[in-house]
N, C-alpha and C positions, 0 to 999 in steps of 0.2 A: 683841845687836849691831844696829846702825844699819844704814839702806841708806846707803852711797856713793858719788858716781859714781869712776870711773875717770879719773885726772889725763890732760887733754890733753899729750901728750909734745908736740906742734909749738908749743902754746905759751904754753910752760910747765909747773910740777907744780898750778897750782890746779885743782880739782873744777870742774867745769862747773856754772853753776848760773841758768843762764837758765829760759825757760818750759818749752822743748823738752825740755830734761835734766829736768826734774821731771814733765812730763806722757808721758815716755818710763819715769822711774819708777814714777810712778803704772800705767802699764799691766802692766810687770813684776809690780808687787807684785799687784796684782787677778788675771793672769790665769796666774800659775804657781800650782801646788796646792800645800798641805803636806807637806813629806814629799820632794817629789823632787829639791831644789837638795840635793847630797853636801855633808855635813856643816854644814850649816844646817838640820834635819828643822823647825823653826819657822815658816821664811823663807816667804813667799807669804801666800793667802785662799781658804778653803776654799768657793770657789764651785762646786767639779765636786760638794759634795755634794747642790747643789739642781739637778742634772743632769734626774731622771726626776719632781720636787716638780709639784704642781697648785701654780702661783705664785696665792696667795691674801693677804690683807690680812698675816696674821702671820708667810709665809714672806717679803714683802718687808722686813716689818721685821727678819726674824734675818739675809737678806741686809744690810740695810745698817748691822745689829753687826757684822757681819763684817768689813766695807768698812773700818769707824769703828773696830777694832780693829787692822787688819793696816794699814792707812793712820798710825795714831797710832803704832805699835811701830816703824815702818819706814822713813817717811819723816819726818825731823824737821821738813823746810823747808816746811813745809804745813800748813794747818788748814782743815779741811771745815767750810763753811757749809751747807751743802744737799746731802743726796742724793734722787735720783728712780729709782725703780726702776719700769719698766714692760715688763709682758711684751705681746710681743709673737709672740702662737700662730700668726699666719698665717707669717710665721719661722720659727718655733718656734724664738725667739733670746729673751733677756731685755736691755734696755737700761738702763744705768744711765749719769746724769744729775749728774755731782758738781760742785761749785760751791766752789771754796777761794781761800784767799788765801795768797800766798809770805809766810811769815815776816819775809825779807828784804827785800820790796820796798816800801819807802818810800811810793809812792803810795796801796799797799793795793788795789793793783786786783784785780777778780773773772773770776777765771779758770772755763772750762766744758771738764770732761772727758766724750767719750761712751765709754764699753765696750760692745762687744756680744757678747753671749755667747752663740753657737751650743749649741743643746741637741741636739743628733746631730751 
């Protein structure tokens, strides 16, 4: 199953599908875990498992299969050009860095999503 947004009832039944509806997606999809949306046990990115991780060269890259995984299963209207995965210990948050283009949008412009993902 797809992510899709929710028909604006004021106006109209079309799905929303500007920047904000897709970079409000994209946060959904990254920062809910597996497992806890009822009856979706699929839905979300298994980022709480790199929760207690020493972020080192190989856990940023299984971090951004995961990204490039639950992003491609879940959002259709998007395609990742770039991810940037930098920890950040004085935080002790991880930042990720994603760079896509709307399917839809004609011009093809490149859009920049931040996450930041508190580690406590």
């Amino acid at each position: 199953m797809n992510y899709i947004d929710i028909p604006n009832k004021l106006k109209g039944s079309e799905p929303v599908k500007n920047d904000k509806a897709i970079t409000n997606a994209l946060k959904n999809i990254i920062s809910t875990p597996k497992g806890t949306v009822p009856g979706h046990p699929e839905f979300g990115c298994g980022m709480d498992q790199y929760i207690f991780e020493t972020i080192d060269p190989m856990v940023k890259e299984s971090i951004k299969a995961e990204i490039l995984y639950a992003v491609g299963r879940w959002e259709p209207r998007v395609k990742i050009t770039e991810i940037e995965v930098i920890d950040d210990p004085d935080y002790n948050r991880i930042l990720i860095k994603m760079k896509y283009n709307i399917l839809s949008d004609v011009k093809s412009n490149e859009y920049e999503y931040i996450f930041k993902q508190d580690l406590v």
